[in-house]
C-alpha positions, 0 to 999 in steps of 0.5 A: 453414465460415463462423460463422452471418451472424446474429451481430451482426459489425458490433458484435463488430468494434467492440470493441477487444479481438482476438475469436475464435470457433472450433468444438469441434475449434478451428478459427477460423470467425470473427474480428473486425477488432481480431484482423485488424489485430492479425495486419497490424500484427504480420506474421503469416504467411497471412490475418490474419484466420486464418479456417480455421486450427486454434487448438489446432493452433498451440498444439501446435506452437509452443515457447512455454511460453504457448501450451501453457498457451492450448492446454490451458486451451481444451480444457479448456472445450470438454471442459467441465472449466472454465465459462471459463479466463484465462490473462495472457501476455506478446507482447512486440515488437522494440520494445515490451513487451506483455502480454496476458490471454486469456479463453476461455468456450463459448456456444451458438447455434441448438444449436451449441456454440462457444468464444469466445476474447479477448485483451485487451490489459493492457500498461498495467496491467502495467507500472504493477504493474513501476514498483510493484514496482520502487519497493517494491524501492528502498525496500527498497534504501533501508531495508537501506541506512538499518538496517544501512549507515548505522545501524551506523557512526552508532551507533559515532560516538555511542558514542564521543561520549558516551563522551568527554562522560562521561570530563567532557570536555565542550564546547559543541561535543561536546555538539552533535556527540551531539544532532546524531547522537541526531538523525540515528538518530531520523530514521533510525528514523522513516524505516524505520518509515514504509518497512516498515509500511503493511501489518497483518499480524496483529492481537490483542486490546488494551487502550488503557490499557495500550497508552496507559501503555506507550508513555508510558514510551518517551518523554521527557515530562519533566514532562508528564502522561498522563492516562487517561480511560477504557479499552476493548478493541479489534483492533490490532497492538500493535507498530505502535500503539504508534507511534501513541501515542508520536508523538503523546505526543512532538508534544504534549511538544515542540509544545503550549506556546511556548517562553517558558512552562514549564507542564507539557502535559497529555496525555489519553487515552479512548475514543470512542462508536461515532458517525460514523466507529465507536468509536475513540480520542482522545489530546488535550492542553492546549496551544495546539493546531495552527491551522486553516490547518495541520491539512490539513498536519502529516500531510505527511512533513517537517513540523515547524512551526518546532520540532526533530524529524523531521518524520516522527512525525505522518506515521507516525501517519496510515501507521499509521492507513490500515494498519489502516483507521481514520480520523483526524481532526485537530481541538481539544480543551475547553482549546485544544489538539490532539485526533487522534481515530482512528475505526473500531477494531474494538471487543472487549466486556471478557471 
């Protein structure tokens, strides 16, 4: 039995995905050239084109736990127990590694009822999904390494130099060995907060007052200020927030005045209209403000200017930001100084 000559071959057979057509018993009454030189390049026994051969009967027989699962999901749409079955497998060579996705749908034609199967070939997908997965597992390699390897003996280090400065046995040299590990833990911290959170799990409720006003008590301000504009209620996760707030309380601490002046900064927090963007929230300060040829740079992970820090804190900022699908936008406030607007909160009416 040969499939119905009506059938436009010629376009089936310009298609580079392998196609099948086999009849409600499984057997093969048609398949294209792809299919054909599919079973050529890969020395299949018998006819390439495998015309006449029992789809189902190959799947019964052979051992392989994905041909059950091919075997089962045809029937099931030919019994009509599903509309359509895909089914990804791999078909690896002695030389190359290859993936695979069958879809197998049933159409009719001149009233007769058929089943189309396709292999697709995935292989590149496949294998970028691995290089992913294998990155992700060495960064979380990397982040057990920093919090627990690293982490451990460092504070022990610290522990015992600060003891030593405050038995006053202080020298210039010790008090440059503690910055110098006070420095190393803060790196270590922003590290593992830029390895282990560019995903939200769970939001809740939050005011941005209160969210503002906790994280400024984190930080080292010195004499700096934080001033509040106003407040509103938005979606957040609170804890990955709080990130937010902190890093950029500590880039407008250390960052907004030149060294030679000791004015205090004055950072100032609010809430912004819904316009482009959504609503949203801004944190500003009067400082001198981050020049136009920087601002598409500051956001890179190891920027820091020509001042102390990790070089992290902004870049934790935008992961946070990206997160949770907010936009940031960098730009400059009444006084000169810099403005990081975040749009597109989810904004919650006050109860």
């Amino acid at each position: 039995m040969t499939f119905p000559s009506t059938l436009p071959a010629a376009s089936l057979d310009a298609l580079p995905t392998q196609l099948a057509i086999l009849d409600t018993d499984g057997t093969i009454l048609y398949t294209n050239e792809a299919w054909k030189r599919f079973g050529t390049e890969n020395d299949n026994a018998g006819d390439a084109s495998s015309i006449g051969m029992n789809y189902l009967g190959v799947c019964d027989v052979d051992p392989d736990q994905s041909a059950t699962s091919a075997g089962d999901g045809i029937r099931s749409v030919i019994e009509g127990t599903d509309d359509e079955f895909s089914y990804e497998y791999p078909c690896h060579s002695d030389d190359e590694r290859r993936w695979f996705t069958m879809r197998v749908s049933q159409f009719t034609h001149e009233d007769e009822t058929y089943v189309q199967v396709v292999h697709l070939d995935i292989t590149d997908r496949k294998l970028a999904e691995l290089e992913v997965d294998e990155k992700a597992n060495r960064l979380q390699n990397v982040a057990r390494i920093l919090s627990h390897d690293l982490r451990n003996p460092l504070s022990v280090a610290l522990g015992y130099a600060k003891a030593v400065l405050d038995e006053g046995i202080a020298t210039e040299r010790l008090g440059r060995i503690v910055d110098s590990l006070e420095r190393m833990d803060a790196i270590i911290s922003d590290a593992l907060v830029l390895a282990r959170n560019d995903t939200v799990e769970a939001t809740g409720t939050v005011d941005l007052q209160t969210q503002a006003e906790t994280a400024w008590g984190h930080v080292e301000t010195g004499e700096a200020s934080l001033a509040v504009a106003d407040t509103m209620l938005f979606e957040a996760d609170d804890s990955l927030l709080s990130h937010v707030f902190e890093n950029l309380f500590r880039n407008a601490i250390e960052h907004a005045r030149p060294d030679e002046l000791d004015t205090p900064v004055t950072v100032t927090v609010g809430s912004l209209a819904d316009g482009p963007g959504g609503p949203g929230f801004y944190v500003e300060d009067d400082g001198g403000g981050i020049p136009e040829s920087d601002r598409g740079s500051v956001l890179d992970a190891g920027y820091s200017g020509d001042r102390e820090g990790t070089g992290l804190g902004l870049s934790i900022v935008s992961q946070v930001v990206d997160a949770h699908g907010w936009c940031l936008e960098l730009t400059e406030s009444d006084s000169g100084g810099a403005r990081f607007e975040i749009r597109g909160v989810d904004r919650r009416a006050a109860e």
